[in-house]
N, C-alpha and C positions, 0 to 999 in steps of 0.2 A: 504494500500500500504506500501510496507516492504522501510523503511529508515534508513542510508542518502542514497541520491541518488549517490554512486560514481563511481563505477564502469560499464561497458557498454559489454556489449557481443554482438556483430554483426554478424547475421546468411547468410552467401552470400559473399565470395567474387569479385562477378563481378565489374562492374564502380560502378553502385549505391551504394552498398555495401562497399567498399573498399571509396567512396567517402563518407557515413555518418562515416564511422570509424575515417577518417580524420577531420571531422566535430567534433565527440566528443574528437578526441585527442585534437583538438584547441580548447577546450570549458576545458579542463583542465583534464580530464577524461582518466585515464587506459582504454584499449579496447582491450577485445579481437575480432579476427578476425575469423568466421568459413570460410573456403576454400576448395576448393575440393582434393587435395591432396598434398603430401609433395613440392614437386620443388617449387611450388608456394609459399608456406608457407616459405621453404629456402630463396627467394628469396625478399620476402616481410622484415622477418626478421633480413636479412643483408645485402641486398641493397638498402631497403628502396622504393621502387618499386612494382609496379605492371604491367608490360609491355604492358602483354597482353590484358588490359583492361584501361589504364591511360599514355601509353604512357612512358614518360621520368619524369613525374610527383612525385617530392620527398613528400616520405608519409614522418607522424610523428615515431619518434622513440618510443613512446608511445604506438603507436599498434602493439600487439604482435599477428602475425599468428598462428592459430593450424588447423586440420584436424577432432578435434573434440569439440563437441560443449561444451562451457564452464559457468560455474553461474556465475550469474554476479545480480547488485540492480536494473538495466535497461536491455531488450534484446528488442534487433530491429531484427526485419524480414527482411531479402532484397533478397529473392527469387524471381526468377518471380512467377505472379500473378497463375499460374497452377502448379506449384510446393510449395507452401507454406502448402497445407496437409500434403506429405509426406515428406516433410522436419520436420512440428511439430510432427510427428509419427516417427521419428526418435530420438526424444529427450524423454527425462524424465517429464513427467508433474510436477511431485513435484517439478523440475529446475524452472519452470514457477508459481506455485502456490505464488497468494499473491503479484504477482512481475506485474509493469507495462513492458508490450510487441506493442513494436511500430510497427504499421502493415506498409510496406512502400511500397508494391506491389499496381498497378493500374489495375485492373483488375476485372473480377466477376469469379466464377466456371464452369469451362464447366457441365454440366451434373446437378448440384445441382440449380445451378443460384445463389451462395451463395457469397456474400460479402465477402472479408477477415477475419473483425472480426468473422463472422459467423461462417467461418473454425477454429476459434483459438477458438472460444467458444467449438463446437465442439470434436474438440481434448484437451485442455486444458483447462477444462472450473470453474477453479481454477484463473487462469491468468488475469489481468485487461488487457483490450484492449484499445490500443489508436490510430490514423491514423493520417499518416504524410505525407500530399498533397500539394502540391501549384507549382508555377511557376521555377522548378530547372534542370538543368543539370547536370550531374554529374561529370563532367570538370568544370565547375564552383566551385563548393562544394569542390571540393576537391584543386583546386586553392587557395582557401581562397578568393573569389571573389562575392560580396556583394549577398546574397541571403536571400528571406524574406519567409516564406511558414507559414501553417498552422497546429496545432498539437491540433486535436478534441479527446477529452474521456469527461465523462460523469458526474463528480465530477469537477465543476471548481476549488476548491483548489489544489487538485491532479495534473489537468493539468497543471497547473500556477506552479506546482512547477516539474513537468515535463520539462516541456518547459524551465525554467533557469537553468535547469540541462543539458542543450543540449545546451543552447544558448553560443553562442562564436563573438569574434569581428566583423564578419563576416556573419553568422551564423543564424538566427534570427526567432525562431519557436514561430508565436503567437500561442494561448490559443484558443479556441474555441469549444463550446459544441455541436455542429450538428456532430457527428458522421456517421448518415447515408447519410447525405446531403455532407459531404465532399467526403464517401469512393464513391457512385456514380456517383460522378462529376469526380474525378478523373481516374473512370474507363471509363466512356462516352466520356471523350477528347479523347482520343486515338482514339476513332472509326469514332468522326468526323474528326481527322488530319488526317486520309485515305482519306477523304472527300476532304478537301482543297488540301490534297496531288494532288490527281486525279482529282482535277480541273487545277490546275497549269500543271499537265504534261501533259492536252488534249491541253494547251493553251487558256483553255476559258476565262482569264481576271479575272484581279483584282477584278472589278464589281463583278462578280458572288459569287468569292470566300468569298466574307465582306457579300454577302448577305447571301449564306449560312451560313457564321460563326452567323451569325443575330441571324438566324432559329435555327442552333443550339442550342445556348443559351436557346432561347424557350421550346424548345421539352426537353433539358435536363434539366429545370424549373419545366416541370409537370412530366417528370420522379422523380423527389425526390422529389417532393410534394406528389407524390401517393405513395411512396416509406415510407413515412412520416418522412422526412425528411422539411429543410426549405428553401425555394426561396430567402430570404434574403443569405442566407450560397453563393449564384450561384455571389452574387454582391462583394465579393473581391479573397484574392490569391486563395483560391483553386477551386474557378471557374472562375470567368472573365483572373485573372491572367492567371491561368493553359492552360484555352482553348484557350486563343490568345499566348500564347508560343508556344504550342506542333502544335495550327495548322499552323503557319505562320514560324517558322524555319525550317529551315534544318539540325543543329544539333538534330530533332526531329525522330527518328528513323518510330515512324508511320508516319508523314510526308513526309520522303524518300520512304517509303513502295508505298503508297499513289501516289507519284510521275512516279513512275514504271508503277501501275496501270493504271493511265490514257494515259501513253502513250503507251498502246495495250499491257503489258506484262499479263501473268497471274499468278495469286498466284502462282502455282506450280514452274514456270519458278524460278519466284522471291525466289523463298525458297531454289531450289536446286543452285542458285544461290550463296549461303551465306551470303543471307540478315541476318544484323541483327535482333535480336528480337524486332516486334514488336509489343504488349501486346496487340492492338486493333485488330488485325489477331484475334484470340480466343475468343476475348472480345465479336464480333459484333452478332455473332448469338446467343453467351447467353442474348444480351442487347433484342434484339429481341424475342426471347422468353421468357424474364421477361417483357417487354411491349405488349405483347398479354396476358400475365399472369393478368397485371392490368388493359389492355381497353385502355391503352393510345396508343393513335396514334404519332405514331412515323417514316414518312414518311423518314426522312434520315439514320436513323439506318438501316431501311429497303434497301434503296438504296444503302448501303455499301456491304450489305451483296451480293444485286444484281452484285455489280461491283468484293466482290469477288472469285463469286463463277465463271462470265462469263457471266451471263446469260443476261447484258446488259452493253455495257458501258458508260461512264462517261456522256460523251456529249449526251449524247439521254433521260438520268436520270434529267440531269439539265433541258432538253429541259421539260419534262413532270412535274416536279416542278413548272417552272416560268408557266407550262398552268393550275396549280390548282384553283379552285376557287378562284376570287377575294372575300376577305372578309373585318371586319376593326381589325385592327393591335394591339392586345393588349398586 
């Protein structure tokens, strides 16, 4: 890994994106900003602002917007999670050779079933890979508002000095080596906060929603154990954390999604709608066809996909869960 760690180049200006920028400017760090085109970039520049994605929220003078992407001794990814292919195909792999790349999308591939690092292997497979998961907002983050998350690559020295390369007052990326157990927990929340979403907006009660979040946990336990990932990875931020965030708020974007759904809307509705993005919409039938890929039964991943495709909903999915076999609880 190419050092010192000082400079940052961030691929995404949206919240997430424009909110880790902020993160590494408060951590002490030059940052470049990738964005999608000039106004934004004007506007980031020398208003200090990102409107359209953060509100009235003053960024750091530290990050400097461009339109094209720039080297840097760190690059963070913050595309969404179907867009990080040809986003890395639009860069130079030698940019990335040698350099750690922080993957920060939640999500799997449509079509491939392929992890994020997978895709950065893939297209740039020169690049160290590292994932950065856990329980965060992207108004928070960029707030400067206490946030604790998870940062997995595969060399602990490496990561450990990754991680205080990011870390800031604020700020606080533990170390952690389950790379495949972190990047499928974080893509699996998303698809059960449709879940809890769609329980809250049929009305079906607290009760049901803590049970399913229960069940969750489980099913995404043997999802990244078969994955070969580790069940211990599921017992702090980037899974227990992540999954009781994204499923129980309402700043959770799949959680709103989720919301809609149970109360009779349908995906399509909800999209032309101008929902925002949210990454478990995509996620759930590639989770679903990576859990027939390994034999795991995955009973509510299945259920989501039923709730978004039509084909049943919420309240009649729940009803034929709580009638599954009584078994004992492990």
């Amino acid at each position: 890994m190419i050092e010192p760690l000082e400079t940052v180049s961030v691929i995404g200006g949206g919240a997430w994106g424009t909110a880790l920028a902020q993160a590494a400017a408060m951590a002490g760090r030059p940052v470049s900003l990738l964005v999608r085109d000039a106004a934004q970039a004007e506007e980031i520049n020398h208003s200090h602002t990102n409107t359209a994605y953060l509100g009235d929220q003053v960024l750091s003078a530290s990050i400097i917007a461009t339109t094209t992407a720039q080297a840097a001794d760190i690059i963070i990814m913050a595309v969404p999670a179907q867009a990080t292919r040809s986003a890395l195909a639009a860069m130079d792999p030698a940019m990335l050779a040698g350099r750690p790349v922080v993957l920060s999308a939640k999500g799997l591939e449509t079509g491939t079933l392929q992890r994020q690092s997978e895709i950065l292997v893939d297209m740039a497979p020169d690049a160290i890979p590292f994932v950065l998961s856990g329980p965060s907002f992207a108004i928070d983050v960029a707030a400067g508002r206490p946030t604790a998350v998870t940062l997995a690559g595969d060399d602990a020295n490496q990561t450990s000095k990754l991680a205080a390369a990011l870390a800031g007052p604020s700020f606080r990326p533990y170390a952690a080596d389950d790379r495949i157990g972190v990047e499928i927990a974080g893509a699996l929340k998303n698809v059960y906060a449709l879940a809890c979403g769609a329980v809250d907006g049929a009305d079906l009660g607290a009760s049901a929603r803590s049970a399913l979040l229960a069940r969750a946990y489980a099913e995404m336990s043997r999802m990244v154990v078969a994955m070969g990932g580790s069940a211990m990875t599921l017992t702090g931020l980037a899974g227990l954390g992540d999954l009781t965030l994204t499923c129980t708020s309402t700043q959770s974007r799949n959680y709103q999604f989720g919301i809609a759904l149970g109360r009779g809307e349908s995906t399509e509705a909800i999209l032309a709608a101008g929902a925002k993005l949210a990454e478990g919409v995509a996620t759930a039938p590639v989770a679903a066809a990576l859990a027939a890929s390994l034999d795991v039964d995955a009973p509510l991943i299945a259920a989501v996909n039923q709730v978004l495709t039509g084909t049943a909903d919420i309240a009649t999915i729940v009803a034929g869960l709580m009638s599954r076999p009584l078994k004992r609880e492990d």
